[in-house]
C-alpha positions as CSV (number, residue, x, y, z in Angstrom):
1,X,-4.2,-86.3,103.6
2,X,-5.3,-83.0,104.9
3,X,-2.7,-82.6,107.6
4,X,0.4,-82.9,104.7
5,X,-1.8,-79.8,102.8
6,X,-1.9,-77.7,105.6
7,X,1.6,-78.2,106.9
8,X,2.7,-76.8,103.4
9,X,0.7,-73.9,103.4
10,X,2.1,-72.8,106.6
11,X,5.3,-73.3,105.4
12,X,4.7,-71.1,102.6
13,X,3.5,-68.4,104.6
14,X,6.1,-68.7,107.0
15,X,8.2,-68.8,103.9
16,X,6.7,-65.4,102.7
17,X,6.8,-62.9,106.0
18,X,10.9,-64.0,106.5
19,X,11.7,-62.6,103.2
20,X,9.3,-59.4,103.8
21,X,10.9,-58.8,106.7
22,X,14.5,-59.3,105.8
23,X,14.0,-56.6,103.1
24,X,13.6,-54.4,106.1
25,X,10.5,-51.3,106.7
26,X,9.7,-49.6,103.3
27,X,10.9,-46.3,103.1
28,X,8.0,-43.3,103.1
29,X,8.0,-41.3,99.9
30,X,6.8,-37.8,99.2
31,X,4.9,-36.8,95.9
32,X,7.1,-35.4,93.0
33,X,5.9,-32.7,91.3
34,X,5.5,-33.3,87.2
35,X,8.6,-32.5,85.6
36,X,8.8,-29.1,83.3
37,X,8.2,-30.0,79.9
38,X,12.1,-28.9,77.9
39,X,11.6,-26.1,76.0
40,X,14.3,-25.8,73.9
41,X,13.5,-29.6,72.6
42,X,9.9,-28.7,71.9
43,X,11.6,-25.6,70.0
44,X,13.7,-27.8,68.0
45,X,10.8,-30.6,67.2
46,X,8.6,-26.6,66.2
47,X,11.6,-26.0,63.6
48,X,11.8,-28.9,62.4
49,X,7.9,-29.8,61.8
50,X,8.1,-26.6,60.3
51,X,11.1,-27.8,57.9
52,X,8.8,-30.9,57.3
53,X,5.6,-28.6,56.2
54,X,7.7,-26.0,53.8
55,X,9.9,-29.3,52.3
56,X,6.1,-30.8,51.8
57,X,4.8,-27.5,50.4
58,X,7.6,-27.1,47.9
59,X,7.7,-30.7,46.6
60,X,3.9,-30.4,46.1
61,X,4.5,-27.0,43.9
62,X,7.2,-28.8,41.9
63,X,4.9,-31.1,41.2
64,X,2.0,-29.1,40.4
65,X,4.6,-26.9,38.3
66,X,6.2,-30.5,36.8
67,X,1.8,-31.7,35.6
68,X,1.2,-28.5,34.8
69,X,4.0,-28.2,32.4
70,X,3.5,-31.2,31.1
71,X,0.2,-30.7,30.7
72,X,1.3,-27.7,28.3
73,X,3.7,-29.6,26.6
74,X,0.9,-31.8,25.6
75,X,-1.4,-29.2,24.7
76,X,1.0,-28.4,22.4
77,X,1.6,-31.5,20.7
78,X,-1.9,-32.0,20.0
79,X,-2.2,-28.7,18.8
80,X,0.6,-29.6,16.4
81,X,-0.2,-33.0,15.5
82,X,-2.6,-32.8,12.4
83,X,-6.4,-32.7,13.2
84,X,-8.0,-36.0,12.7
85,X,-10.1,-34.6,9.6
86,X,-14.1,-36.0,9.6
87,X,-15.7,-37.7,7.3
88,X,-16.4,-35.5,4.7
89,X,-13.6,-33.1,5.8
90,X,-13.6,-30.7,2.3
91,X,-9.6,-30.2,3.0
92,X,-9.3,-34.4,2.7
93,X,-8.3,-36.2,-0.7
94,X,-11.0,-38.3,-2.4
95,X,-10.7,-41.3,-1.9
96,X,-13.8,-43.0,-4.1
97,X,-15.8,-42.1,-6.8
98,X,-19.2,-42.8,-5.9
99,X,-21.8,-42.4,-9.3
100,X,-25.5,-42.6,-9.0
101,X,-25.9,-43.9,-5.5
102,X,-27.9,-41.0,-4.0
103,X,-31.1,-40.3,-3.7
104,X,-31.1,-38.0,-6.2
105,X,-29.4,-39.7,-8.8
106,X,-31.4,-39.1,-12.4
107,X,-33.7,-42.4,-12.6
108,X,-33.2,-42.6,-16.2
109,X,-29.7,-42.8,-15.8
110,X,-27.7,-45.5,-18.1
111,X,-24.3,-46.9,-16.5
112,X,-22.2,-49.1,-18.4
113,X,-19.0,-51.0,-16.4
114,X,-16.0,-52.7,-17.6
115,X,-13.3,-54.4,-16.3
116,X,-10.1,-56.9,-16.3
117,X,-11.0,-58.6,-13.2
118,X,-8.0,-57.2,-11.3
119,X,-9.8,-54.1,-10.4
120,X,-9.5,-52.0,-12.8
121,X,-12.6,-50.5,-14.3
122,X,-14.0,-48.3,-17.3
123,X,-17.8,-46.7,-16.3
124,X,-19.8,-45.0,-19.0
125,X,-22.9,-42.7,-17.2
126,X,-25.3,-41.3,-19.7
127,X,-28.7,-39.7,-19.4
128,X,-27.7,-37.3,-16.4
129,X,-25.0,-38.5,-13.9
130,X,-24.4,-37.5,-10.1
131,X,-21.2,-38.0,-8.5
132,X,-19.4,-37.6,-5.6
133,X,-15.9,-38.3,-3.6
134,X,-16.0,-40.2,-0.5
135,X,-14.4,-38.2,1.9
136,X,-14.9,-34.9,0.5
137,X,-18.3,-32.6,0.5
138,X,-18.7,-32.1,-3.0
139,X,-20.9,-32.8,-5.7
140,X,-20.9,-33.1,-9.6
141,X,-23.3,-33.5,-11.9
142,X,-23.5,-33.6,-15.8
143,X,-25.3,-35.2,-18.7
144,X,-22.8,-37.7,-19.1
145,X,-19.5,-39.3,-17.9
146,X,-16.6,-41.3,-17.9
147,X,-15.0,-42.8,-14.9
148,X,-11.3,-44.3,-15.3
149,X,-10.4,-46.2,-11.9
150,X,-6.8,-46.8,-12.8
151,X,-6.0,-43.6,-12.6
152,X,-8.7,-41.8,-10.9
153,X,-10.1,-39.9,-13.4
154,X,-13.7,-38.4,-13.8
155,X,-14.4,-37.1,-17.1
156,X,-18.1,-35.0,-17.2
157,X,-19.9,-33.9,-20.3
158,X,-22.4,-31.2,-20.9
159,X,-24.1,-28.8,-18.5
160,X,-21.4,-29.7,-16.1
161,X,-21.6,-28.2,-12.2
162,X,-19.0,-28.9,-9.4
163,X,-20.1,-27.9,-6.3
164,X,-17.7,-27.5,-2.7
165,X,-19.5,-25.6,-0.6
166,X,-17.6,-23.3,1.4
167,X,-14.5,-23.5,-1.4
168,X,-16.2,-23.5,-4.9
169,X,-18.9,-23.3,-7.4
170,X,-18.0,-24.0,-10.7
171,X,-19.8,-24.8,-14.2
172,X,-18.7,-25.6,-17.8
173,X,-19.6,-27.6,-21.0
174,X,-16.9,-30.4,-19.7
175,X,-15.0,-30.8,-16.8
176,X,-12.0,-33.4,-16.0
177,X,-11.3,-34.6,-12.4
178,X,-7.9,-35.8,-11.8
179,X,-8.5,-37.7,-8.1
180,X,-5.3,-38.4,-7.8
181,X,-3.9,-34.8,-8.3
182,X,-6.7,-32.9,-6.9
183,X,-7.2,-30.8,-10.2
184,X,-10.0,-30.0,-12.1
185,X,-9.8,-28.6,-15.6
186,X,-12.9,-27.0,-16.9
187,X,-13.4,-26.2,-20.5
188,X,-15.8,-24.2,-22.4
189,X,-18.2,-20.8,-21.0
190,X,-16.4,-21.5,-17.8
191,X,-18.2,-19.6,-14.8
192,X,-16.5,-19.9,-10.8
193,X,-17.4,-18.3,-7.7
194,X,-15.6,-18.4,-4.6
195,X,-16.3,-18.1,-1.0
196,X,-15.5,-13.9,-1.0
197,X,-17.8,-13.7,-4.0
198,X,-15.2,-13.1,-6.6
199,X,-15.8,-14.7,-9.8
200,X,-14.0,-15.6,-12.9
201,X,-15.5,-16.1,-16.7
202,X,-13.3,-17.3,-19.3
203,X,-12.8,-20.5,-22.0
204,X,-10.8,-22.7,-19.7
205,X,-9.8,-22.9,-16.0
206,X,-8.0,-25.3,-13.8
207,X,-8.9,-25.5,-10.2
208,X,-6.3,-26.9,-7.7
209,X,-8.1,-28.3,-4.9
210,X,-6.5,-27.3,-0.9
211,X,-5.7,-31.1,-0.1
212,X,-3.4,-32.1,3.0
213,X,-0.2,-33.4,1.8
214,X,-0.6,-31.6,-2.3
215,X,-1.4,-28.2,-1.3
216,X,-2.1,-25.9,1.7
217,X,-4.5,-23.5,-0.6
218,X,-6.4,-24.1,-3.4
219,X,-5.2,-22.4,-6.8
220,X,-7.5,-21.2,-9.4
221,X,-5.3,-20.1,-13.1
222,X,-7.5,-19.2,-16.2
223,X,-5.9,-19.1,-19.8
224,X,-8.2,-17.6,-22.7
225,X,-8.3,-13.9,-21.4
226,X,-10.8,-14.4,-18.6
227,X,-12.6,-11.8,-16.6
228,X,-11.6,-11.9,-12.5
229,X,-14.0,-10.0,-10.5
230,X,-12.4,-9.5,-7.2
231,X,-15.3,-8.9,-4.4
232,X,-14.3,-6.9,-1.8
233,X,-16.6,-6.7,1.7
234,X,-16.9,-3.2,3.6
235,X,-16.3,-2.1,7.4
236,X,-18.9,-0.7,9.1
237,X,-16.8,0.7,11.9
238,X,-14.4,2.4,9.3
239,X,-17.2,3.6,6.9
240,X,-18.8,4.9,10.3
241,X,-15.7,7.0,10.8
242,X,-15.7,8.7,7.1
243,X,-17.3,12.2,7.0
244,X,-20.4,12.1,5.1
245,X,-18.6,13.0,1.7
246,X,-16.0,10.2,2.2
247,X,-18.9,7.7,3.3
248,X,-20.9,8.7,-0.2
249,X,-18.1,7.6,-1.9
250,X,-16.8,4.6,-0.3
251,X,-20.5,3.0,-0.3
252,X,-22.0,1.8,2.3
253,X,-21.0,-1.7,4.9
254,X,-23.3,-3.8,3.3
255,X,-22.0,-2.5,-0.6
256,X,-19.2,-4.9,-1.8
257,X,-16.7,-3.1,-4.1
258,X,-15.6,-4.5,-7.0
259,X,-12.4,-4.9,-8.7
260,X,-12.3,-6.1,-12.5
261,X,-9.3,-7.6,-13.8
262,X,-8.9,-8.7,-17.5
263,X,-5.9,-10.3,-19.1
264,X,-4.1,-13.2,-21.0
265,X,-3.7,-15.3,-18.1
266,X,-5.1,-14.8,-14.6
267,X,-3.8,-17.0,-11.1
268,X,-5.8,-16.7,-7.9
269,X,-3.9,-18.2,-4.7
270,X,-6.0,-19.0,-2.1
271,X,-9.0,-16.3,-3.1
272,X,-7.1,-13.7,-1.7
273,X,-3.8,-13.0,-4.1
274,X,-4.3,-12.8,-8.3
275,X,-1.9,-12.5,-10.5
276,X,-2.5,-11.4,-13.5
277,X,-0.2,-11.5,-17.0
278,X,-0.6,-10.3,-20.6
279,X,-2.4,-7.2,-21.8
280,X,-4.0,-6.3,-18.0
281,X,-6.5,-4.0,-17.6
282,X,-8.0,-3.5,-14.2
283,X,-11.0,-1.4,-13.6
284,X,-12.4,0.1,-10.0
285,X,-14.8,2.4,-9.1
286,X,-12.2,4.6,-8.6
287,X,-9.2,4.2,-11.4
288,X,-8.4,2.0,-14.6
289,X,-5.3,0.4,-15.1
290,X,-3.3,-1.3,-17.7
291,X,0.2,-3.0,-17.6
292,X,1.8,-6.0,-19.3
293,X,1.6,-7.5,-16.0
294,X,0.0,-7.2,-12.6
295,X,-0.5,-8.3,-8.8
296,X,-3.3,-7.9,-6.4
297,X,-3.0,-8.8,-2.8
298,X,-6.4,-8.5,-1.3
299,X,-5.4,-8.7,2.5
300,X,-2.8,-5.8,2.0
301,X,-4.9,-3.9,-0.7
302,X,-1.8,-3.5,-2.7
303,X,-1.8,-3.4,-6.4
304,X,1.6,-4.0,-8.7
305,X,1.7,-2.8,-12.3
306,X,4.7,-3.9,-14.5
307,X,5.8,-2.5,-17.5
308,X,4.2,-0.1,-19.6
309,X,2.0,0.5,-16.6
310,X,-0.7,3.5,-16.8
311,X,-3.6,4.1,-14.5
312,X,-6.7,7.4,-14.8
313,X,-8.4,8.3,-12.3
314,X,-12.2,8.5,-13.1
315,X,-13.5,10.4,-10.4
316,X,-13.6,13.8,-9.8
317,X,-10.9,15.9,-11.7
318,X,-9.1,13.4,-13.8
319,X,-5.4,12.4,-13.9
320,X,-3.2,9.6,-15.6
321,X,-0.2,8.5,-14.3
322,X,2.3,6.2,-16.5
323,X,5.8,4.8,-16.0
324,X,7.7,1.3,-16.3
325,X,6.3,0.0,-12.1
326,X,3.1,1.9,-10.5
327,X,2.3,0.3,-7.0
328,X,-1.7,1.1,-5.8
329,X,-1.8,1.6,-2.0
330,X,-5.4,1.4,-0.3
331,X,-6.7,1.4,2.5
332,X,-10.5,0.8,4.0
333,X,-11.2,0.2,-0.2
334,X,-10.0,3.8,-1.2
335,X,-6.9,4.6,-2.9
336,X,-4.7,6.7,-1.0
337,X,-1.3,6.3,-2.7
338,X,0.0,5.7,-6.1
339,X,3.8,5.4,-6.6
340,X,5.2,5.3,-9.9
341,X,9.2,4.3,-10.9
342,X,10.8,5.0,-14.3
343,X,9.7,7.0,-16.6
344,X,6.9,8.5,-14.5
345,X,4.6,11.0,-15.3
346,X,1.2,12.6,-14.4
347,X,-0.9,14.2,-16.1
348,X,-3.7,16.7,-14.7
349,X,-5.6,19.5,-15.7
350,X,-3.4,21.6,-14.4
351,X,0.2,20.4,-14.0
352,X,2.2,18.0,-15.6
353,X,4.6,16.3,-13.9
354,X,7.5,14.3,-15.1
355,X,10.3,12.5,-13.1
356,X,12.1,9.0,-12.6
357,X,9.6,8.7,-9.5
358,X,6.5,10.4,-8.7
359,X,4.6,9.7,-6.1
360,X,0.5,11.0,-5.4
361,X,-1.1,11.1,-2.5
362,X,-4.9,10.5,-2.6
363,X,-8.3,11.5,-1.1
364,X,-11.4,10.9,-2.0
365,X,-10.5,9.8,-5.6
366,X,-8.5,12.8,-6.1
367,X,-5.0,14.2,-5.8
368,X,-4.1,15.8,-3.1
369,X,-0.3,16.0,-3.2
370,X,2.6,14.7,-5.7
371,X,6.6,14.0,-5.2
372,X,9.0,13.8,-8.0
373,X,12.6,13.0,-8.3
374,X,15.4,11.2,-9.6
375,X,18.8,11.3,-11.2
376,X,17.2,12.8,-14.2
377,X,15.9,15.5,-12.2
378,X,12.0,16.6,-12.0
379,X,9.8,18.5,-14.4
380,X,6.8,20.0,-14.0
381,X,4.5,22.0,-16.6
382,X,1.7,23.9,-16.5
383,X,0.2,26.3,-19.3
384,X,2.3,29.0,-19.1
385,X,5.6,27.8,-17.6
386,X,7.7,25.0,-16.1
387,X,10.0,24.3,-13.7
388,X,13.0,22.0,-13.3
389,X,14.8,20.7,-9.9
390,X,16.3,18.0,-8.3
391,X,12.5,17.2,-6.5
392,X,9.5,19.0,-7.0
393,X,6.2,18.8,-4.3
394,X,2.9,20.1,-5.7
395,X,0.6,20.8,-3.0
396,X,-3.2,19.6,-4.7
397,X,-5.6,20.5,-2.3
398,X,-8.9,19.1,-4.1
399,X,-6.5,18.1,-7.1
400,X,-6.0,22.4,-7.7
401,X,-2.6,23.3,-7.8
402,X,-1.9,25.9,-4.9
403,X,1.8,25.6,-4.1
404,X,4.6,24.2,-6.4
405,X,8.0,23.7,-4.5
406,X,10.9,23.0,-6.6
407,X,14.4,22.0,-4.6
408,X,18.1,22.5,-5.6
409,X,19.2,23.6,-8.8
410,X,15.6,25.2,-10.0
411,X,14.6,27.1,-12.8
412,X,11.3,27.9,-13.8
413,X,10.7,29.5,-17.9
414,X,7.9,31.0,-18.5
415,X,6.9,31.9,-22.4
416,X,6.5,35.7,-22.9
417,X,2.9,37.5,-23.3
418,X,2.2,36.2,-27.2
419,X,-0.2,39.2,-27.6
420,X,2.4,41.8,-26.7
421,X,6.0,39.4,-27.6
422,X,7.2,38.0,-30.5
423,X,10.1,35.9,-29.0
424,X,11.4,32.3,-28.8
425,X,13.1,33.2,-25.9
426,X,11.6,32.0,-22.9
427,X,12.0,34.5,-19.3
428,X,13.8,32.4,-16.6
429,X,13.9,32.5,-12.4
430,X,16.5,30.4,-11.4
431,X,17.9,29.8,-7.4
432,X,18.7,26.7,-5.0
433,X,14.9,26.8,-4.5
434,X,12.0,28.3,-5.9
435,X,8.3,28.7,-4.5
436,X,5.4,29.5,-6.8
437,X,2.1,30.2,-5.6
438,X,-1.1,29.8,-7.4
439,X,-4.4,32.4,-7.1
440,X,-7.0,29.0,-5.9
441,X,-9.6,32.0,-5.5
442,X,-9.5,33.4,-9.3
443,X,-9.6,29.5,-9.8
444,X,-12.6,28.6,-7.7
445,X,-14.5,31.3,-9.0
446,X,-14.0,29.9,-12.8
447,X,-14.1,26.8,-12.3
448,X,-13.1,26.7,-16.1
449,X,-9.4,28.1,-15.9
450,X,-6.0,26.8,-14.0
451,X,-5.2,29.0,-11.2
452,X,-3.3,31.9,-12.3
453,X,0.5,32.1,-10.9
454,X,0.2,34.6,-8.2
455,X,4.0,34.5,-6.7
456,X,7.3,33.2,-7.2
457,X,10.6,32.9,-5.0
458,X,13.8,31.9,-5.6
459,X,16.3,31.5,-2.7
460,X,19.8,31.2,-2.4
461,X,21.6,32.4,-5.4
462,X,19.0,33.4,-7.5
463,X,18.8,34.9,-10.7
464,X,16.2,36.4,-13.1
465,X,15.7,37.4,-16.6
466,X,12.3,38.5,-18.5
467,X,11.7,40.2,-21.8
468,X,10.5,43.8,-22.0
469,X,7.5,44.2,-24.2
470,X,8.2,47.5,-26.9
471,X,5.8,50.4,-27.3
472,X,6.0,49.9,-30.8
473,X,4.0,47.3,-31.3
474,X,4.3,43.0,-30.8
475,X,6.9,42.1,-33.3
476,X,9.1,44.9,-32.0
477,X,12.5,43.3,-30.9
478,X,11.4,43.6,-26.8
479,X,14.1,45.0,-24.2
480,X,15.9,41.8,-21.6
481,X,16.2,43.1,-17.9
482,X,18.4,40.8,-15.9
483,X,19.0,40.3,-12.0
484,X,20.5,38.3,-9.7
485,X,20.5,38.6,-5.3
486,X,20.1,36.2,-2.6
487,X,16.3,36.1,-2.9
488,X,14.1,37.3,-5.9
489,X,10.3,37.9,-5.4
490,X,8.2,38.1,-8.3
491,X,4.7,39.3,-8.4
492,X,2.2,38.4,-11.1
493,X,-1.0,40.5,-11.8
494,X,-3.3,38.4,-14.5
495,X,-0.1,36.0,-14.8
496,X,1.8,39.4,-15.7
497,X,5.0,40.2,-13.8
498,X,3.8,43.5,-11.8
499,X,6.8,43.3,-9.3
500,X,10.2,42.1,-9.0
501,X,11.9,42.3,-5.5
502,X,16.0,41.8,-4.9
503,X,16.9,40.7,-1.4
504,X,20.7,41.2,-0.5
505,X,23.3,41.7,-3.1
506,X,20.7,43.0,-5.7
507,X,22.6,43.7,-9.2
508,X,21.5,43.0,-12.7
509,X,21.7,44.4,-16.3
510,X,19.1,46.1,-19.0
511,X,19.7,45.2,-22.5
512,X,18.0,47.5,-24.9
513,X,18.0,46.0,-29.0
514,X,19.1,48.4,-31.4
515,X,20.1,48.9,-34.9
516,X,23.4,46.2,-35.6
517,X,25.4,48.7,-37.3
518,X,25.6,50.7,-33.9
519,X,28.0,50.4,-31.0
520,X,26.6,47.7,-29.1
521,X,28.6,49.0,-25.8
522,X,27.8,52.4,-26.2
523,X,25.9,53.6,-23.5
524,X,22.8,56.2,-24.6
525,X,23.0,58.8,-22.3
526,X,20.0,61.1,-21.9
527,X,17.8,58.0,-24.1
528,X,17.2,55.3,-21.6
529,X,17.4,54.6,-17.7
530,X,17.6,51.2,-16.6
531,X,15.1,49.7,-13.6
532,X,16.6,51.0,-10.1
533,X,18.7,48.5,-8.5
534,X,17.7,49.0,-4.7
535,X,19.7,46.7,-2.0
536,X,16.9,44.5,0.3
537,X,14.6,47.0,-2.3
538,X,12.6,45.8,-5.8
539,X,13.0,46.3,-9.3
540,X,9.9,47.1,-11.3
541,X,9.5,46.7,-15.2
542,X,10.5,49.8,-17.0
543,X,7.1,52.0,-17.7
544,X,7.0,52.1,-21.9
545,X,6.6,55.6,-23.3
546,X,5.5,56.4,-26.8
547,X,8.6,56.1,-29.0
548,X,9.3,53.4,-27.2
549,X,11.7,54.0,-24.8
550,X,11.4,53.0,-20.8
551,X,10.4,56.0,-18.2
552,X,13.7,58.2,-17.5
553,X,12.1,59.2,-14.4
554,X,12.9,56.1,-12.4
555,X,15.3,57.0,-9.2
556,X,18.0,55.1,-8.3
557,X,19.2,54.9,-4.8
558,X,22.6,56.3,-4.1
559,X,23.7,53.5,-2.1
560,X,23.6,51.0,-5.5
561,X,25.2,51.6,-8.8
562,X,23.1,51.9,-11.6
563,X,23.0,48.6,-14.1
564,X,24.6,48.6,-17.3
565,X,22.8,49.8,-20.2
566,X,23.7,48.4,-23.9
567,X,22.1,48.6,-27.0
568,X,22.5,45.9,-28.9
569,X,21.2,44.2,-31.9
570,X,18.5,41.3,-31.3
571,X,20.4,38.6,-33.5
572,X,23.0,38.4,-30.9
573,X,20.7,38.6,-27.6
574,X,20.4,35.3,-27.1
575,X,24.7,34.7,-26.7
576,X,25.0,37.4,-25.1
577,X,22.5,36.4,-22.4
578,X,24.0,33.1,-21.9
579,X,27.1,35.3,-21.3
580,X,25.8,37.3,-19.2
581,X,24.5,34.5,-17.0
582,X,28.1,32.3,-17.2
583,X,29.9,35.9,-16.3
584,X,28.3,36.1,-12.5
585,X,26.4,39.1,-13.6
């Protein structure tokens, strides 16, 4: 069996070297160098890897931006969906009246309960009570009560006290609770306090309660003619910034300023606006008030008189100021602005000032500056004169009259010298605008008197005409001088006219009184000389010598025609001045 195994192995090896060598000698072959990578491929693969990475970057910013905005979005919504409220959240609603289950309930306390069986029930508390509303922080307490579940009222009796913290204190002989309504009506020596400090006395109050879905702020209306105190807080920073004077005044940070309101009926909106109706008086430590009706904003400082409105101001150098709608402006606690519409009028010490409008500006509790106008144009009166115009500015400095300016269509009247005059007549300065000026020195050194006028100008078209006192004695018939120019300049001297300039077109008239059975229009030669009439020059009263006739040495210039002189009686002066003023003189 072993020859057959070895003849078949030999025949496979035979087998094997045939076919090797019928595939002929293998061919020699020669190392090939690596091929060189293509570098324009590897550029392509660069681009587009880099495609890859700026695609990837740019989805993963979207996204970012895409959470991030929805993250936003949903920061919003929960800051607009409603807060879930606590507990005792003291903006929630009361939801149950819990009586005498605390720990400091009155141990002598009697509770009586009734009911129907359908849960409905009547509790009588008496010998002290406490109470409270689950879900709200509050408190009340009285001698006795009444509890009515079917309609959620509290009824509390005697030496009541309702206490919120944070919202309000109140106290009272009784006190009804309407759950349901959130309102409390208080009745009898009624005392509240509220979270600024302002307080209310009065016969009867009702309290709305700040409750989600009701009310977003808690109302507090008094009937009875209750007394509002309105607490105001100071600034530090701003009181810091007052000069020392200012500071004085305004009281210090840590002062709280007061603001007393009495009327009829008084409404406080969220402790911060009050209105106020019937018979208001208001009283600050700077002014008083009174009006049929007010308003009082406490975040704007902005009071609102209506109707028969008046306010004084009780520092310093008084005033008053009246009219139908007076606005209060402050600012930091200190008035700075009073505005009053219709019939308006201040009154001073030394000016009174009439007008459809006038308007004060304020410093340190006194007047400063005042505006008037309106359609019935402006007024304004001191002790020896006034003056009308369309608008009239009164510069106050210290509430002392320095400057008055009166604009378009001014006149100012002055009454005559009653020691030296016996006239009705008052002397007039007319023009589109007139200046006066007041002597503040002579004033500040007696502090006792009104500044003394010291100047007045008209411009534009102005006219003048004073009364010339006789040399024979005060109820002598006095002598009228009358001018006219562009500008007139008058000088006073111990509020005397001392001067009288012309500017530009100077020309004018002297009327001397005489007997009435002479010739009125017959000039007196050789008897009297009118003022000199002097273009761009002045005219100055005639000089009085006995006999009472003016100074014939007066020169006139050459340039300018010398006025008309007419002696006329005094019973027809008055006419013939009117004429004289309608005839362009």
């Amino acid at each position: 069996m072993s020859h057959p195994r070895r003849a078949l192995a030999l025949a496979v090896l035979v087998a094997a070297s045939v076919a090797a060598c019928a595939r002929g000698p293998r061919a020699r072959t020669t190392p090939t160098p690596p091929a060189r990578p293509d570098t324009s491929a590897v550029a392509v693969r660069d681009t587009a890897a880099r495609r890859d990475t700026t695609a990837i970057t740019r989805a993963d910013s979207a996204a970012r931006d895409s959470a991030a905005r929805a993250a936003r979005a949903d920061s919003a919504r929960r800051a607009a969906a409603p807060p879930r409220r606590r507990a005792e959240d003291p903006t929630s609603r009361c939801r149950f009246v819990a009586i005498n289950d605390t720990p400091d309930s009155p141990p002598n306390s009697r509770l009586n309960k009734f009911g129907n069986g359908d849960g409905n029930e009547i509790v009588y508390v008496g010998a002290g009570v406490v109470a409270h509303c689950r879900g709200i922080n509050n408190r009340l307490q009285a001698d006795s009560a009444e509890y009515y579940s079917v309609n959620g009222m509290l009824l509390l009796v005697n030496n009541v006290v309702y206490d919120e913290p944070g919202r309000v204190h109140l106290t009272s002989n009784r006190l009804t609770y309407y759950t349901a309504e959130e309102r409390l009506v208080a009745e009898g020596n009624v005392f509240v306090t509220l979270p600024t400090g302002t307080t209310m006395t009065g016969p009867q109050a009702e309290y709305l309660r700040e409750a989600p879905g009701l009310r977003d702020r808690s109302r507090l209306t008094a009937i009875g003619r209750p007394v509002l105190r309105v607490v105001t807080t100071g600034d530090a920073t701003a009181d810091s910034a007052r000069p020392a004077r200012s500071r004085s005044a305004a009281r210090t940070a840590t002062t709280r300023d007061t603001a007393t309101i009495i009327a009829n009926t008084i409404l406080d909106e969220g402790d911060s606006l009050v209105y106020a109706s019937g018979q208001v008086q208001i009283i600050r430590p700077d002014v008083t008030a009174t009006s049929d009706s007010a308003t009082f904003d406490q975040g704007t400082e902005l009071a609102h008189l209506v109707n028969n409105a008046q306010i004084k101001g009780t520092r310093g150098r008084q005033f008053t100021l009246s009219g139908t709608l007076i606005d209060l402006f402050s600012k930091q606690r200190e008035l700075t602005r009073v505005v009053s519409r219709g019939k308006a009028r201040v009154l001073s010490d030394d000016l009174d000032l009439k007008s459809d409008t006038v308007d004060l500006r304020v410093r340190e509790s006194r007047v400063e500056r005042a505006y008037a106008w309106g359609p019935s144009r402006a007024t304004a009166t001191s002790p020896d004169r006034d003056v009308v115009a369309d608008s009239i500015e009164a510069i106050m400095p210290d509430q002392r009259i320095r400057e008055l300016h009166a604009v378009r269509r001014a006149v100012a009247r002055s009454i005559p010298d009653s020691t030296k005059i016996a006239s009705k007549e008052r002397d007039f300065l007319a023009g589109d605008t007139i200046v006066a000026r007041f002597d503040t020195l002579a004033a500040a050194r007696d502090t006792t008197k009104n500044p003394p006028v010291k100047q007045i100008v008209a411009a534009g078209n102005a006219s003048s005409l004073y009364q010339i006192a006789s040399s024979e004695g005060r109820t002598a018939t006095p002598g009228i001088n009358y001018v006219k120019g562009r500008r007139i300049t008058v000088d006073f001297d111990s509020s005397q006219v001392q001067t009288v300039t012309v500017t530009d077109s100077a020309t004018g008239v002297y009327l001397e009184p005489g007997d009435s059975t002479s010739d009125s229009t017959r000039t007196r030669r050789g008897t009297t000389t009118p003022p000199a009439v002097r273009r761009g020059g002045g005219i100055s009263p005639p000089v009085r010598r006995p006999g009472g006739r003016p100074n014939g040495d007066a020169p006139l210039e050459s340039s300018a025609a010398p006025a008309v002189v007419r002696r006329i009686p005094w019973n027809r002066g008055a006419s013939l001045v009117r004429e004289i003023v309608r005839g362009g003189w």
